[in-house]
PDB file of N, CA, C and O in Angstrom, chain B, residues numbered from 101:
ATOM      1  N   UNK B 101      47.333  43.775 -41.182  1.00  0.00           N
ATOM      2  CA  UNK B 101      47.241  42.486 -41.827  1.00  0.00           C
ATOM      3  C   UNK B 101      46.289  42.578 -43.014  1.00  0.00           C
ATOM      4  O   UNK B 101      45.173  43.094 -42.948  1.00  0.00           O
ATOM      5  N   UNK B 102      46.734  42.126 -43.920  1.00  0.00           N
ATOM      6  CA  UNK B 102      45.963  42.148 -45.567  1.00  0.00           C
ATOM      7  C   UNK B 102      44.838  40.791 -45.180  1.00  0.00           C
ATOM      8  O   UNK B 102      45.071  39.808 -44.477  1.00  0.00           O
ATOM      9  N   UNK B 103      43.719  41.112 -45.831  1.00  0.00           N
ATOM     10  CA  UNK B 103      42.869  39.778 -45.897  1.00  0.00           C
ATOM     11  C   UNK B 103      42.869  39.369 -47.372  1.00  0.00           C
ATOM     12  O   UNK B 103      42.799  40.295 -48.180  1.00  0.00           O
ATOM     13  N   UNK B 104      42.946  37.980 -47.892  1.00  0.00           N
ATOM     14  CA  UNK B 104      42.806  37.735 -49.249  1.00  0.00           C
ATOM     15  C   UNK B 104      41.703  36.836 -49.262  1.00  0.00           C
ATOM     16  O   UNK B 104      41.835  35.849 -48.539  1.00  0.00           O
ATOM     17  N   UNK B 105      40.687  36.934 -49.886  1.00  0.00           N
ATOM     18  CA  UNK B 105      39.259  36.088 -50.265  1.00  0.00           C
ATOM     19  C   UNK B 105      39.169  35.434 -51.460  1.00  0.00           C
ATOM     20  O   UNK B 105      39.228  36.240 -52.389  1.00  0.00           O
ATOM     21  N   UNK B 106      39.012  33.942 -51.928  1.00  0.00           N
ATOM     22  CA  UNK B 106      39.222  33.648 -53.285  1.00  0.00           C
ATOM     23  C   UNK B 106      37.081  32.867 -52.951  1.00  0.00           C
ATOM     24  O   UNK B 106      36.285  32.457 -52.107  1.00  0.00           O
ATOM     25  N   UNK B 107      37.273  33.156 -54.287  1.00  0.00           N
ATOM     26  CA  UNK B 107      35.712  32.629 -54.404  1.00  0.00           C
ATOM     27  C   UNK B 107      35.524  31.549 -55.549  1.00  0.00           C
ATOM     28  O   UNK B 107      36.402  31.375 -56.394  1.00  0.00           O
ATOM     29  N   UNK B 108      34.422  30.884 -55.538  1.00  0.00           N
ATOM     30  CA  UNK B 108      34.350  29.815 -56.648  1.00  0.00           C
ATOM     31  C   UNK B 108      35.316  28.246 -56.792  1.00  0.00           C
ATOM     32  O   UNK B 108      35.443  27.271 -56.052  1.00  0.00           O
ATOM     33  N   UNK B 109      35.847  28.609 -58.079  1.00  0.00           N
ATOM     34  CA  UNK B 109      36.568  27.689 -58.874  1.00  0.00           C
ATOM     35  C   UNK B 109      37.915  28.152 -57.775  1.00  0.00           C
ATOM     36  O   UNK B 109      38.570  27.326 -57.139  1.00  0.00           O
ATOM     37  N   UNK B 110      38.075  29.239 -57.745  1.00  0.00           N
ATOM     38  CA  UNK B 110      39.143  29.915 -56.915  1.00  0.00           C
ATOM     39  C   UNK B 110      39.874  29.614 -55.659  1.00  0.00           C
ATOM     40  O   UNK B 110      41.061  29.359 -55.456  1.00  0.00           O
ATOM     41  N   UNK B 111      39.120  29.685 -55.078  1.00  0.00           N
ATOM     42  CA  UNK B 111      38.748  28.790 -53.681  1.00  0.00           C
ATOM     43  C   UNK B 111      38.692  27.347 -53.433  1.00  0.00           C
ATOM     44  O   UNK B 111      38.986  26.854 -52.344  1.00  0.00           O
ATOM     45  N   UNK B 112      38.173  26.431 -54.827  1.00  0.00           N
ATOM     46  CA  UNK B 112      38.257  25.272 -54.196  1.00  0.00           C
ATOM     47  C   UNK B 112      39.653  24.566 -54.966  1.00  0.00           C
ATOM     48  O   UNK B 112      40.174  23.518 -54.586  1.00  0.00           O
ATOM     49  N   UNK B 113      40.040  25.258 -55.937  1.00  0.00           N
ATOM     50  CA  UNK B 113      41.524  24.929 -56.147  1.00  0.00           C
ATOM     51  C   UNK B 113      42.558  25.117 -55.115  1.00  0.00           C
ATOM     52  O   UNK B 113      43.328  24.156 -55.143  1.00  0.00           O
ATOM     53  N   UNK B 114      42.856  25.930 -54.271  1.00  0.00           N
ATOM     54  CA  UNK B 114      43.518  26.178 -53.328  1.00  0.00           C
ATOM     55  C   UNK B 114      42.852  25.820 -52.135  1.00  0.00           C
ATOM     56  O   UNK B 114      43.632  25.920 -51.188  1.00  0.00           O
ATOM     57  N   UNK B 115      41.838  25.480 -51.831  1.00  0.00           N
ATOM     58  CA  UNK B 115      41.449  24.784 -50.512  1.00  0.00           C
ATOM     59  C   UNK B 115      41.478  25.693 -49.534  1.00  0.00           C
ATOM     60  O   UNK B 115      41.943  25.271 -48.476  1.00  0.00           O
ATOM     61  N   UNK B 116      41.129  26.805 -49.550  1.00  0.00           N
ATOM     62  CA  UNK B 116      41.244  27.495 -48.790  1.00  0.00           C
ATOM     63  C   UNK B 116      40.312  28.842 -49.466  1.00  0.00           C
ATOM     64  O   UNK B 116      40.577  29.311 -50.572  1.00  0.00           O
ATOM     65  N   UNK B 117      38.957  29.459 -48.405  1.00  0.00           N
ATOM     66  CA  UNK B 117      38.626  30.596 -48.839  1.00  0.00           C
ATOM     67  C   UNK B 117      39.110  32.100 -48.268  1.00  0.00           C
ATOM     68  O   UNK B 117      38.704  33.163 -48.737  1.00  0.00           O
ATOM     69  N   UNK B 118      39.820  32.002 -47.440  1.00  0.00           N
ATOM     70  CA  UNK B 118      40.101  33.700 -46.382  1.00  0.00           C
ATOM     71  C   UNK B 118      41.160  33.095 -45.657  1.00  0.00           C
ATOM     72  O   UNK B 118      41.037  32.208 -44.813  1.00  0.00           O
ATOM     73  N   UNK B 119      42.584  33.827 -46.183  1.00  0.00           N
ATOM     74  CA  UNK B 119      43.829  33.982 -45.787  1.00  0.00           C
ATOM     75  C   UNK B 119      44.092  35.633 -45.074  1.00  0.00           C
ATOM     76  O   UNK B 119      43.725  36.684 -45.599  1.00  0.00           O
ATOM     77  N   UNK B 120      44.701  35.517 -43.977  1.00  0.00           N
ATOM     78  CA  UNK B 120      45.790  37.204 -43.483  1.00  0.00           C
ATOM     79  C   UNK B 120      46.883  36.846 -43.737  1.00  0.00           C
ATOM     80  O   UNK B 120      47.282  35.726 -43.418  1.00  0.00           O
ATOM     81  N   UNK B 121      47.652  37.769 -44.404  1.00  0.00           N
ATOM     82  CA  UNK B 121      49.107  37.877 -44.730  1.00  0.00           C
ATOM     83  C   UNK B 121      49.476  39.110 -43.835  1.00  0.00           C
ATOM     84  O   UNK B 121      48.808  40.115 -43.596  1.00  0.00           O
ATOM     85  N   UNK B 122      50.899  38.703 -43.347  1.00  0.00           N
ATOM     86  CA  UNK B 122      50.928  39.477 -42.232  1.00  0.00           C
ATOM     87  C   UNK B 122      52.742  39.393 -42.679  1.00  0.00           C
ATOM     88  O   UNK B 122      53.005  38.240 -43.019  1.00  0.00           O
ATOM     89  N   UNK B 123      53.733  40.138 -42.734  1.00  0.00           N
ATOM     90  CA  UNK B 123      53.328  41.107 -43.549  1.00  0.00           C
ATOM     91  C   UNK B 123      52.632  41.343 -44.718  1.00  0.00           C
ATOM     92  O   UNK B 123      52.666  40.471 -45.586  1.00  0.00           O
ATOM     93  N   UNK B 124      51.947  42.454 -44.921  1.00  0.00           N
ATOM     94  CA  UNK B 124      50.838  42.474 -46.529  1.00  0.00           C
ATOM     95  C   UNK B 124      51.926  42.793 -47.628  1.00  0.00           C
ATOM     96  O   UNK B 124      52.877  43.554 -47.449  1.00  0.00           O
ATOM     97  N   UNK B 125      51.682  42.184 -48.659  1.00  0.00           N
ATOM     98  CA  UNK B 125      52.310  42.519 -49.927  1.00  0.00           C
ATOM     99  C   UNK B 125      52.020  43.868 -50.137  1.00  0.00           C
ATOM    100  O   UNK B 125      50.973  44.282 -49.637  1.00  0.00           O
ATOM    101  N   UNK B 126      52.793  44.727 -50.834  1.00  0.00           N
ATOM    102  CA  UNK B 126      52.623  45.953 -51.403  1.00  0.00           C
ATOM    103  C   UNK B 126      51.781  46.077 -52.521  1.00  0.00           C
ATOM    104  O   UNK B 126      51.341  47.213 -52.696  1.00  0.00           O
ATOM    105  N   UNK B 127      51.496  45.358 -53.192  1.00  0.00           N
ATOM    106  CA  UNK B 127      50.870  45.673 -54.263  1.00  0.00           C
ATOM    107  C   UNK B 127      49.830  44.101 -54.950  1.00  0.00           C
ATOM    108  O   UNK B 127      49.750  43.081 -54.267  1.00  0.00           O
ATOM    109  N   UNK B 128      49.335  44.184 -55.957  1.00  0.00           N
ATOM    110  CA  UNK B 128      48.429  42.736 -56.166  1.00  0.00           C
ATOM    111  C   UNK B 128      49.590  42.212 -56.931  1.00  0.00           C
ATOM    112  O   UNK B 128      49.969  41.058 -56.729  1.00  0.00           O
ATOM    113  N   UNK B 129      50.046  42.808 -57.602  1.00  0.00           N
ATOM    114  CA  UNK B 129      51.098  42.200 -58.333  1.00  0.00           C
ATOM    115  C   UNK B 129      52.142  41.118 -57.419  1.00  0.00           C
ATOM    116  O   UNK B 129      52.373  39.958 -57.761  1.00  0.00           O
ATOM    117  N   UNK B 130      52.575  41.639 -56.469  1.00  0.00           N
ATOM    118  CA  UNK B 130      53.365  41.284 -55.101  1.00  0.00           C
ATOM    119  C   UNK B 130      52.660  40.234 -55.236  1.00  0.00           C
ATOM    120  O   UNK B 130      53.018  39.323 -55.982  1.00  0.00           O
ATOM    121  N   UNK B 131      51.292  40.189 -54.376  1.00  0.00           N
ATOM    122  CA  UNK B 131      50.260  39.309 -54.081  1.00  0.00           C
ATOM    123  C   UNK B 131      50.534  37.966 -54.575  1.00  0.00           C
ATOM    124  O   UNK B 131      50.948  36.962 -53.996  1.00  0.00           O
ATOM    125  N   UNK B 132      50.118  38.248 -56.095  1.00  0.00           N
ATOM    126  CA  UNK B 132      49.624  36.830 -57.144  1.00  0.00           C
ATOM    127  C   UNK B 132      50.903  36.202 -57.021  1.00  0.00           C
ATOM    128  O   UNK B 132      50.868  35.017 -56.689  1.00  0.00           O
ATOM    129  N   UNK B 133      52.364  36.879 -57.270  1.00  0.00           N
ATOM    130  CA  UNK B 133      53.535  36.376 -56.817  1.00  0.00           C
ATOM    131  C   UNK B 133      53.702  35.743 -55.606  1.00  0.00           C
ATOM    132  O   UNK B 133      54.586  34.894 -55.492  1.00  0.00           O
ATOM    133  N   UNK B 134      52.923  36.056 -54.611  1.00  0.00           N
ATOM    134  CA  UNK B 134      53.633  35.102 -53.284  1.00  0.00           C
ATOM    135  C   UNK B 134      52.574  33.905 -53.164  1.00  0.00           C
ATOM    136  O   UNK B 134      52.903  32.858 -52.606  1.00  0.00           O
ATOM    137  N   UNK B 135      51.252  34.094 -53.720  1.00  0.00           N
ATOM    138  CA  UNK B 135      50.349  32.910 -54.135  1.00  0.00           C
ATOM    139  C   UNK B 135      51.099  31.978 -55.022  1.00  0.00           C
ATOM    140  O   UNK B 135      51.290  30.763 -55.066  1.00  0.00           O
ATOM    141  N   UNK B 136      51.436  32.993 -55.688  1.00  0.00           N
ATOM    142  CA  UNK B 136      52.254  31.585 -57.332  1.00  0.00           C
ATOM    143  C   UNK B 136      53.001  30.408 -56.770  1.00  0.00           C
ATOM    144  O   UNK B 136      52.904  29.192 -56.936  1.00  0.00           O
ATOM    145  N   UNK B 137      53.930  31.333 -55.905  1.00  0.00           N
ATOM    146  CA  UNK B 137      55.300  30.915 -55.338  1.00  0.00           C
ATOM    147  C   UNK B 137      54.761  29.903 -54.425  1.00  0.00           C
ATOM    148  O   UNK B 137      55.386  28.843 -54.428  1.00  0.00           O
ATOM    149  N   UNK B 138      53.737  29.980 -53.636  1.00  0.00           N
ATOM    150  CA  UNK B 138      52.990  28.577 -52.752  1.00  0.00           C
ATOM    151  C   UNK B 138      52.359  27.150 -53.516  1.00  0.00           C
ATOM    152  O   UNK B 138      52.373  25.960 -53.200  1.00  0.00           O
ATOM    153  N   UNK B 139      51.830  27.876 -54.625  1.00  0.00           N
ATOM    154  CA  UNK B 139      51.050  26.798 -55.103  1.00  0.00           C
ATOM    155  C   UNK B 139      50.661  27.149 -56.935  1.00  0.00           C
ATOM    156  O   UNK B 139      49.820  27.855 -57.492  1.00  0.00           O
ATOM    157  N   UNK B 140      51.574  26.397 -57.334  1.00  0.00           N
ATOM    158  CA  UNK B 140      51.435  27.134 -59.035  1.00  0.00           C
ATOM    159  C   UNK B 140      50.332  26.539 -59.620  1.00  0.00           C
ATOM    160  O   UNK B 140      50.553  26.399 -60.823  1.00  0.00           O
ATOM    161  N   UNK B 141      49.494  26.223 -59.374  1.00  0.00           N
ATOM    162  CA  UNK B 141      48.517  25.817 -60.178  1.00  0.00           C
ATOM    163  C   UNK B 141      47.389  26.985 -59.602  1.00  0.00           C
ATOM    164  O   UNK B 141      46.871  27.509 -60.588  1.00  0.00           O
ATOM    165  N   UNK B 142      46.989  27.406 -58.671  1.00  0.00           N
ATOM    166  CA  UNK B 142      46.556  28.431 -58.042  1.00  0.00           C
ATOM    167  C   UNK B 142      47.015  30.098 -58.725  1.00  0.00           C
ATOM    168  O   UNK B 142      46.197  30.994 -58.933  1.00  0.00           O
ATOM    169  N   UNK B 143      48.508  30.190 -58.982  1.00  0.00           N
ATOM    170  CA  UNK B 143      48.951  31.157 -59.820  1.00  0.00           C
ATOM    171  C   UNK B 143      48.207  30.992 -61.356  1.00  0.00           C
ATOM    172  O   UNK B 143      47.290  31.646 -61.853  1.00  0.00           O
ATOM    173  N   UNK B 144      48.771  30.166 -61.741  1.00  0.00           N
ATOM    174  CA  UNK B 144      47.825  30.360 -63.320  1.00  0.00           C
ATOM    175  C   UNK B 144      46.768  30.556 -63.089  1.00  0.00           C
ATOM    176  O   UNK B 144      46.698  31.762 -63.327  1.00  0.00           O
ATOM    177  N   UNK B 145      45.628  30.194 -62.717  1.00  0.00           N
ATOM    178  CA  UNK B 145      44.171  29.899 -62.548  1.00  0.00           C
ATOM    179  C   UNK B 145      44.455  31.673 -62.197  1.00  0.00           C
ATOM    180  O   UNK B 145      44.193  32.418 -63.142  1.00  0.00           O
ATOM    181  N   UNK B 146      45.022  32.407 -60.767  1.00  0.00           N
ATOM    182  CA  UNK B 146      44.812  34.318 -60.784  1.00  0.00           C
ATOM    183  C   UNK B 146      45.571  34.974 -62.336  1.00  0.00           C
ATOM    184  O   UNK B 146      45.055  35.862 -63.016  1.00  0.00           O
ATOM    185  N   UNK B 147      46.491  34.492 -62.553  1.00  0.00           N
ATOM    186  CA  UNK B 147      46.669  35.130 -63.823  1.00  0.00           C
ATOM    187  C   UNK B 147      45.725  34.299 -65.381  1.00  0.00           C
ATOM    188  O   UNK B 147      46.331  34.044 -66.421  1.00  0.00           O
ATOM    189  N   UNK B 148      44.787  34.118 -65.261  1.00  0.00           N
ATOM    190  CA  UNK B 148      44.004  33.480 -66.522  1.00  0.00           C
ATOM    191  C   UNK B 148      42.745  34.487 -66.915  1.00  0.00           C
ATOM    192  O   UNK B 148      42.038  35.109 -66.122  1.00  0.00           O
ATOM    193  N   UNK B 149      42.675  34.475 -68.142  1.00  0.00           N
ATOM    194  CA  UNK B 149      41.792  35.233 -68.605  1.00  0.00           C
ATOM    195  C   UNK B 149      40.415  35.406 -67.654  1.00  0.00           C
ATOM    196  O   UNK B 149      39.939  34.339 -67.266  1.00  0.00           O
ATOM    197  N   UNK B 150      39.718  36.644 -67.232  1.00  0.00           N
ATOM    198  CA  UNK B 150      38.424  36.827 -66.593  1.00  0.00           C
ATOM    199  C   UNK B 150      38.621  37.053 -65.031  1.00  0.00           C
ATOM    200  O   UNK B 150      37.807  37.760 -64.436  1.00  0.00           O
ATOM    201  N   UNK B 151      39.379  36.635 -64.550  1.00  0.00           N
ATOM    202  CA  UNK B 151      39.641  36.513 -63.057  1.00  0.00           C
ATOM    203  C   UNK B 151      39.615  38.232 -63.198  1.00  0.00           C
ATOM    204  O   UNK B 151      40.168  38.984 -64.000  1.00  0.00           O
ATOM    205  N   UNK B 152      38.713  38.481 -62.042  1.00  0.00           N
ATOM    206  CA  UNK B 152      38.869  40.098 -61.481  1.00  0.00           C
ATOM    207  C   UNK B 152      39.178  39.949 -60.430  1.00  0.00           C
ATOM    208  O   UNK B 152      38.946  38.944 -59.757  1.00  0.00           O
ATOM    209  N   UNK B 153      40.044  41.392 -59.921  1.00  0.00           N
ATOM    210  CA  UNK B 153      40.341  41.711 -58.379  1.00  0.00           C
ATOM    211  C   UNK B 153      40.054  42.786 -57.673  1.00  0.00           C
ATOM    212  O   UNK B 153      40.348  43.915 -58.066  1.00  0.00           O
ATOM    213  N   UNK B 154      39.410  42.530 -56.483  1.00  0.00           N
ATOM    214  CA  UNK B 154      38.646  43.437 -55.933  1.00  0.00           C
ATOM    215  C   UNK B 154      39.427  43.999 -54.957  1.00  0.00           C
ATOM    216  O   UNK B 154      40.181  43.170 -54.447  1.00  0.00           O
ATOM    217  N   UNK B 155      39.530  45.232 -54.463  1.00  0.00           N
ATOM    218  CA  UNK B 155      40.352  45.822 -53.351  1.00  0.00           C
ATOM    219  C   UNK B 155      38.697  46.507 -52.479  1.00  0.00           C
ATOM    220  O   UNK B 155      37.620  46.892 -52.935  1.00  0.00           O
ATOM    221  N   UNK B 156      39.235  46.382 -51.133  1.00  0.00           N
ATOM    222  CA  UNK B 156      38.240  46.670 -50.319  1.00  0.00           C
ATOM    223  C   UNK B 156      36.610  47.165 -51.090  1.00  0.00           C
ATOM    224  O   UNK B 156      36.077  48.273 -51.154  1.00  0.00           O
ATOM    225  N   UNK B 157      36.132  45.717 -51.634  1.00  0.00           N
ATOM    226  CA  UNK B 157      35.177  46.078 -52.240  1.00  0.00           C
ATOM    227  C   UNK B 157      34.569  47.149 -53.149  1.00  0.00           C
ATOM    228  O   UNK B 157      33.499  47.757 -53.116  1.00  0.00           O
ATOM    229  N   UNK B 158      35.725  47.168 -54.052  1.00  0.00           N
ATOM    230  CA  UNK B 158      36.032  47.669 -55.294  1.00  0.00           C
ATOM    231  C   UNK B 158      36.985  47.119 -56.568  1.00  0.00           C
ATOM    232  O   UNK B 158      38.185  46.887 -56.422  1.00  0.00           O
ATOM    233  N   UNK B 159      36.308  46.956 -57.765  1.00  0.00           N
ATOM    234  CA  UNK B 159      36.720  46.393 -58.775  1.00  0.00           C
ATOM    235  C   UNK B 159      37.971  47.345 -58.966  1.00  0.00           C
ATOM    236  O   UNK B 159      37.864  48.553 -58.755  1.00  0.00           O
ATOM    237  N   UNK B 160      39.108  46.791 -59.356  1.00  0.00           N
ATOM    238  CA  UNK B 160      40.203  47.392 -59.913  1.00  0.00           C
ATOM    239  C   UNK B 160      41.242  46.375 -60.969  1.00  0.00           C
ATOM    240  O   UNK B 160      41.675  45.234 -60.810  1.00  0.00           O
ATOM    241  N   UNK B 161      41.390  47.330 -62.041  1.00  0.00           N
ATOM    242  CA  UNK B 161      42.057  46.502 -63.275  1.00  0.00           C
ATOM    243  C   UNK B 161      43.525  47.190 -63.144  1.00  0.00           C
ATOM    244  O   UNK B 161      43.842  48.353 -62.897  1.00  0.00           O
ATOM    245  N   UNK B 162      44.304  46.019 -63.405  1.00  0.00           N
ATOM    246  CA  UNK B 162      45.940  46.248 -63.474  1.00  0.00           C
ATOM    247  C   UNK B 162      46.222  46.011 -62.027  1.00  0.00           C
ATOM    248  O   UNK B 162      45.546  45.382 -61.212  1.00  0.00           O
ATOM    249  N   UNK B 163      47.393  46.659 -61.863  1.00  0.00           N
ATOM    250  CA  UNK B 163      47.986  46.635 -60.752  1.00  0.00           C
ATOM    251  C   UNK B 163      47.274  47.774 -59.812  1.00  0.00           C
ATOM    252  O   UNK B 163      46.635  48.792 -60.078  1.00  0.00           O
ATOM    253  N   UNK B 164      47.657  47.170 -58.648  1.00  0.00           N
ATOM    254  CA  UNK B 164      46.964  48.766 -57.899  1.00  0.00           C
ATOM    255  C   UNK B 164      48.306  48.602 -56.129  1.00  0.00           C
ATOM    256  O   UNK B 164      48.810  47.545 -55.748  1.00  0.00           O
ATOM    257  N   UNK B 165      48.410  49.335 -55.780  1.00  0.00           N
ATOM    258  CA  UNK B 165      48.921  49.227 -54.230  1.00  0.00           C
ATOM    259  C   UNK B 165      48.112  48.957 -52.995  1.00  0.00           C
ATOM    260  O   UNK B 165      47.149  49.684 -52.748  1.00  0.00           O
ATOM    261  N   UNK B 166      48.415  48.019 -52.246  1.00  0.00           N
ATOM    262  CA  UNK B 166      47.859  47.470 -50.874  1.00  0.00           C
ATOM    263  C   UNK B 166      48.377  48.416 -49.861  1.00  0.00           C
ATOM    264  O   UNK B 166      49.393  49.112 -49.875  1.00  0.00           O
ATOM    265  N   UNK B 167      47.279  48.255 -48.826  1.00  0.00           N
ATOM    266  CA  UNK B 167      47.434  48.683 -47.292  1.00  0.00           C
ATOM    267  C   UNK B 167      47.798  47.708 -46.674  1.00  0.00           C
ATOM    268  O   UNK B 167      48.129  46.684 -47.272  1.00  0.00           O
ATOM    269  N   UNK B 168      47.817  47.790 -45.468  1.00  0.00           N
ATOM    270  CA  UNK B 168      47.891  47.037 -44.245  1.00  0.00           C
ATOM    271  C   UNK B 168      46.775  46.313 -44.327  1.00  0.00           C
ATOM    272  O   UNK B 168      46.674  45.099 -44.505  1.00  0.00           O
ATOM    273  N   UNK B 169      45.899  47.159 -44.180  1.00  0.00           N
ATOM    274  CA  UNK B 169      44.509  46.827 -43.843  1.00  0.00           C
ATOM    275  C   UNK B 169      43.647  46.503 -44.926  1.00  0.00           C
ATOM    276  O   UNK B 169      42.448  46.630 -44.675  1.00  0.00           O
ATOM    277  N   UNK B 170      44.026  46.023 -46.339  1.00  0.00           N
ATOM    278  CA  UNK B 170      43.397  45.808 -47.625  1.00  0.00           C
ATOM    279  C   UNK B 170      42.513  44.470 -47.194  1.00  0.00           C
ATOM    280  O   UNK B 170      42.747  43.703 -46.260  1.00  0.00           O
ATOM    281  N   UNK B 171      41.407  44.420 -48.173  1.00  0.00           N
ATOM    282  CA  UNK B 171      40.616  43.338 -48.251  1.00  0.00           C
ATOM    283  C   UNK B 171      41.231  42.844 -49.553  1.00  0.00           C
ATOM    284  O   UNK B 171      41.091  43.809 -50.304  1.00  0.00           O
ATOM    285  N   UNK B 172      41.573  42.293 -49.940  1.00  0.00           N
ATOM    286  CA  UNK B 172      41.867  41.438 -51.951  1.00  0.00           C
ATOM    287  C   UNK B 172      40.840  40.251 -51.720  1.00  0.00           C
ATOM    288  O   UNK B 172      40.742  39.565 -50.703  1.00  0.00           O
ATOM    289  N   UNK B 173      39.951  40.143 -53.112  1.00  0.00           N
ATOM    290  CA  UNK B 173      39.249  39.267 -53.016  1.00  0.00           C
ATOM    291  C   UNK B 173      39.646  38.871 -54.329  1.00  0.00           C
ATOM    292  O   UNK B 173      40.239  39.796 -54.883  1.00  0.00           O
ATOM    293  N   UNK B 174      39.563  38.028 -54.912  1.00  0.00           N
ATOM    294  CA  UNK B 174      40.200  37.285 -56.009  1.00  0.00           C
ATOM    295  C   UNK B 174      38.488  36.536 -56.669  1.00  0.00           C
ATOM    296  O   UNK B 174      37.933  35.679 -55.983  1.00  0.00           O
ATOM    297  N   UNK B 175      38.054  36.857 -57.587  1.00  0.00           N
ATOM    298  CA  UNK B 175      36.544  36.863 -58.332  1.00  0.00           C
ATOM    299  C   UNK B 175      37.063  35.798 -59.757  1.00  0.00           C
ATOM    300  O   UNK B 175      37.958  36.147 -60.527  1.00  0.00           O
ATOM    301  N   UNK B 176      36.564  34.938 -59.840  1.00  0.00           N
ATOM    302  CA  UNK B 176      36.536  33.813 -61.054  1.00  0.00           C
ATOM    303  C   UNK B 176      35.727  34.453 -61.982  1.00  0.00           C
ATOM    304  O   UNK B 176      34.914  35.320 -61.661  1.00  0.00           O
ATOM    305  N   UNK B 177      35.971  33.938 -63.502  1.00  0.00           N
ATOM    306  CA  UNK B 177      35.130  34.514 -64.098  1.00  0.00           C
ATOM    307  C   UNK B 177      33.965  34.270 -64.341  1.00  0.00           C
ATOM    308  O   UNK B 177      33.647  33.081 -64.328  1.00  0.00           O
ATOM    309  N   UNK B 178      32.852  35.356 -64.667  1.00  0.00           N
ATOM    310  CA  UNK B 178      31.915  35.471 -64.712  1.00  0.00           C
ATOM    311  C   UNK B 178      30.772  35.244 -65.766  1.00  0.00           C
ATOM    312  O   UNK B 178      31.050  36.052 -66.652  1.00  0.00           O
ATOM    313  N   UNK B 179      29.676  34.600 -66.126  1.00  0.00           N
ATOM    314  CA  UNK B 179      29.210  34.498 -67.106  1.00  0.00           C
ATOM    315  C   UNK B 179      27.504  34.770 -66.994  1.00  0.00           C
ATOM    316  O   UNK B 179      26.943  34.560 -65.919  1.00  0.00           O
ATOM    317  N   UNK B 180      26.989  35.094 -67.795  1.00  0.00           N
ATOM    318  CA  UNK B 180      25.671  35.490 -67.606  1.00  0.00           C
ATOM    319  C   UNK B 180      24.882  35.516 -68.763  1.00  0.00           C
ATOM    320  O   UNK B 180      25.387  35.171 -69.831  1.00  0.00           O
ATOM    321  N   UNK B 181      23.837  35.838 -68.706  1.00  0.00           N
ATOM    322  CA  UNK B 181      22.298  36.079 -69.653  1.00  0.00           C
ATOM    323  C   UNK B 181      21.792  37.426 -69.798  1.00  0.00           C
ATOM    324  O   UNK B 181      20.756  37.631 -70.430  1.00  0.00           O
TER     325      UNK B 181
END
């Protein structure tokens, strides 16, 4: 079972912080697609500029492939000093 974590702005748009998808999507790409497909306002907001995605507590850009056992955490963007 995949775990998906949304944080922030992320999280309280979708109302929800820690989902299992059971079966796991193959890939993040998969992913943001079966999010979209639930709730499209939630899709734009993962595909919008800054949003990073983390795989088992690791930053990864583009697409990447899921396990079974993946963590996806879905990171809003970030701003700082």
């Amino acid at each position: 079972m995949a775990r998906v974590l949304l944080f922030g702005p992320l999280r309280d748009l979708a109302g929800w912080r820690e989902r299992e998808l059971d079966p796991p999507p193959s890939s993040i790409a998969e992913l943001r697609r079966a999010l979209a497909a639930e709730d499209a306002r939630l899709g734009e907001a993962l595909a919008g500029p800054g949003v990073q995605v983390s795989i088992d507590q690791q930053i990864v850009r583009g697409d990447a492939a899921l396990s079974a056992r993946s963590e996806v955490a879905f990171l809003p963007p970030m701003s700082g000093g």
